[in-house]
N, C-alpha and C positions, 0 to 999 in steps of 0.2 A: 259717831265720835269714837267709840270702842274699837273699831277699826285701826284707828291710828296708836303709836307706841303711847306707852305711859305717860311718861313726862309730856307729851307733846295735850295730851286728853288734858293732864290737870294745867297743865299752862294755861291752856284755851277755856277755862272756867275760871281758874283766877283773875285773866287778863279780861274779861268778860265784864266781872264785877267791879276790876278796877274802872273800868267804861261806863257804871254805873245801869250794869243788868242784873238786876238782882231775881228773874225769875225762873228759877231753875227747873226742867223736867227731866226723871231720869228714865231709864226702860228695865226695869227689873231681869235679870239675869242675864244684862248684857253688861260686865264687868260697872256695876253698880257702886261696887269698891273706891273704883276711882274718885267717881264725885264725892264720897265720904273723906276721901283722901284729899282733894281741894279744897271743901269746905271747913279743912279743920285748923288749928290756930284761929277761932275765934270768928272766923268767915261765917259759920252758919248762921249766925244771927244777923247778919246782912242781906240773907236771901227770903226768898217765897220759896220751898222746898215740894215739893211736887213728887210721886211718884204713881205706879200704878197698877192693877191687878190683871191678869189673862195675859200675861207678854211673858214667861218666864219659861224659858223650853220645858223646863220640868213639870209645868202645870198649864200649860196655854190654853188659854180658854177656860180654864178650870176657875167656875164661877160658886162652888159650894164652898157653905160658911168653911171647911176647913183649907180649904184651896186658898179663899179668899184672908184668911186670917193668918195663914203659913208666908204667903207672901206680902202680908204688909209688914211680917215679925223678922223676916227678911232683911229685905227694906230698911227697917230700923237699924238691925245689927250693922248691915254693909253702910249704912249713911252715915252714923256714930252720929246717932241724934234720939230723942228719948219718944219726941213728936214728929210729924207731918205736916205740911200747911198744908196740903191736898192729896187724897188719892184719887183717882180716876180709874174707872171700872174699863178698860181698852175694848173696843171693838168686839162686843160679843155678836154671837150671828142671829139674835135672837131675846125679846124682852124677857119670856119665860125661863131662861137660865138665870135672869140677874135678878126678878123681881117678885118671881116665888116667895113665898114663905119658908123663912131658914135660908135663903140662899147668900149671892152677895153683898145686895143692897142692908139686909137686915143683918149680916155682918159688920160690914162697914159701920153703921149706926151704933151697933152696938161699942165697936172699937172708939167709935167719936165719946160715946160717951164715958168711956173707958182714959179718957185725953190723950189718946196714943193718935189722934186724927183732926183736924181743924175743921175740915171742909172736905165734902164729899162731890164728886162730877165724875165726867163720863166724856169716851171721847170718842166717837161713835158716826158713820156717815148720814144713815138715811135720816132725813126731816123727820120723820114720823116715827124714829125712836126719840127723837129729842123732844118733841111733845109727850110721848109718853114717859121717858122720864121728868120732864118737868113736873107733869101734874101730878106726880106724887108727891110732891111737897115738902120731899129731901133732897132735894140734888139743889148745889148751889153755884156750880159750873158745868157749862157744856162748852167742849171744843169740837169745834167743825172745821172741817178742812176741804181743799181746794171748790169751795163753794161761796167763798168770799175775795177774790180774787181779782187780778184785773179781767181774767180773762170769763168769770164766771161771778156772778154775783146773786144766785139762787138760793143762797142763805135768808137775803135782805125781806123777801117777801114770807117767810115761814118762822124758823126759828129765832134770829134778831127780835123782832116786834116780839114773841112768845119772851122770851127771856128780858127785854125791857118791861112787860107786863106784869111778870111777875118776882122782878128783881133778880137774876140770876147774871152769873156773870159770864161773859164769854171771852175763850180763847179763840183767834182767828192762826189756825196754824197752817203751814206750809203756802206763807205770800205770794213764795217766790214759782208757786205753781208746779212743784218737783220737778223743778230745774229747767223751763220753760220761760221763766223769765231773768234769769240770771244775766242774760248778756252775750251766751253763747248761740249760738245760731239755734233755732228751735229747725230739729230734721220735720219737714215736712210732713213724709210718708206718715213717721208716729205720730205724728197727730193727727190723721186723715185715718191712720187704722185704731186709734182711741175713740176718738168721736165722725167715723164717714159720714154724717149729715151734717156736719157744720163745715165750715171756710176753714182753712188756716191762720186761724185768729190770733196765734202766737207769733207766728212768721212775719205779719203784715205787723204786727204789734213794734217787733224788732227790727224788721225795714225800716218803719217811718223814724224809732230811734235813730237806725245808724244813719240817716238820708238829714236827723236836725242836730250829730254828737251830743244825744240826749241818753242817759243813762238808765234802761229799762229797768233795770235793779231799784233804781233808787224811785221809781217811780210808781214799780210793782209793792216796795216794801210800805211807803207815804200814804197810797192808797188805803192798807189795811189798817194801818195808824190814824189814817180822817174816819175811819168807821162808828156809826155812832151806835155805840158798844159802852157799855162797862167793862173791862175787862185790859185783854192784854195780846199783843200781837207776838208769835214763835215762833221763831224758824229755825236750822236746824245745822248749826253749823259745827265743821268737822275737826278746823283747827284751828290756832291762832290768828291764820289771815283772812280767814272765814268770819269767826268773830269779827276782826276788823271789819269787813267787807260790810256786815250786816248793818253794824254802828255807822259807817261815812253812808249808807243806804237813808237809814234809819232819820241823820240831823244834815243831809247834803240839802243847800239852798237850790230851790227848784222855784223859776219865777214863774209869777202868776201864768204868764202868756203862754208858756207851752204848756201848763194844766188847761185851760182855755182850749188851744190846739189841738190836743190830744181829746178832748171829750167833741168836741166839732168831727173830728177825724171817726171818733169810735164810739160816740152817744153815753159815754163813761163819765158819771162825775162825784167826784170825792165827796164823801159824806151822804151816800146818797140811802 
């Protein structure tokens, strides 16, 4: 969303909330300002405020307590908020950067207890860090991404059942499959050179829409929303009509009979 001019970033977060999205995530040192700058006139207490540690050019990856405490102090000043609902440790390549002693995690905790922090998670690919963070018994969100999907659902048998076990909440982000299920033709080739042992599972996905004028968007986004999840489903939109897009995705009546079709056609079924 940084990408786009000023006014058009704080539009597409007001008009967001006005839609009733209140859960905001921002990326540190990618004009973070702004969303301080929409949220204010009283907005910030409408949302879920989110932000996160290792994304900041200045410090990427930099997961020691002073790396990690310089950018949630960051954070604070560019959001014009005193607190946090969440920080999220981003994608370290590695548990022993974050879960060392003295490093991030033990920063973080300490900033929680500090009230500068609500809640502590992690947004992280492989399964097998998310079990290792869970079971230390401070993380209270994991977000996983393109693992919950229509086109991939290899979250469901690892971390989901992990995080309902032991109460944790999850973020299901990027629904729409980094832009794979949007609506737009999925190019072939990159998906055959992403994953060459599988089909073209995006393409056939998008055929059978455009072959019943079914809306792949709206069906990719409904999916991560039937998930049975505590939590919250985020995607990732760039402007105002994006926003929109997401929301008519998000509450579009979609009858039972093509849910039915679609999981006959592709053994896919909501809530599963």
């Amino acid at each position: 969303m940084w990408q786009k001019p000023d006014t058009e970033v704080i539009g597409a977060i007001r008009r967001g909330i006005e839609l009733g999205i209140n859960y905001i995530d921002t990326y540190p040192g990618h004009s973070e300002h702004l969303w301080g700058e929409a949220l204010s006139d009283g907005l910030r207490e409408k949302v879920y405020l989110q932000a996160k540690v290792g994304t900041h050019p200045e410090r990427r990856k930099d997961f020691s307590a002073e790396g990690t405490r310089w950018s949630v102090t960051n954070s604070l000043k560019h959001l014009r908020t005193d607190y946090l609902d969440a920080v999220l440790i981003h994608d370290p390549i590695d548990m022993e950067s974050v879960l060392a002693p003295g490093r991030a995690l033990d920063t973080l905790l300490e900033m929680k207890a500090e009230g500068y922090i609500r809640h502590i998670g992690a947004g992280v690919r492989p399964h097998e860090f998310h079990k290792e963070l869970i079971e230390t018994g401070h993380i209270d969100i994991i977000l996983t991404f393109l693992d919950y999907t229509l086109l991939s659902q290899s979250a469901s048998e690892t971390t989901l059942p992990l995080a309902r076990e032991h109460d944790i909440g999850i973020i299901l982000a990027s629904p729409l499959g980094m832009g794979s299920l949007t609506g737009a033709e999925p190019k072939v080739e990159e998906e055959r050179r992403r994953n060459p042992d599988a089909e073209p599972k995006a393409y056939a996905m998008w055929k059978w829409c455009q072959e019943r004028e079914v809306n792949i968007r709206h069906l990719a986004m409904q999916f991560c929303l039937a998930a049975p999840i505590d939590g919250v489903v985020m995607f990732g939109p760039a402007d105002k009509a994006q926003v929109e897009d997401g929301y008519e995705a998000a509450t579009a009546d979609i009858p039972v009979h093509i849910w039915e079709a679609f999981e006959a056609e592709f053994g896919i079924k909501r809530g599963m």
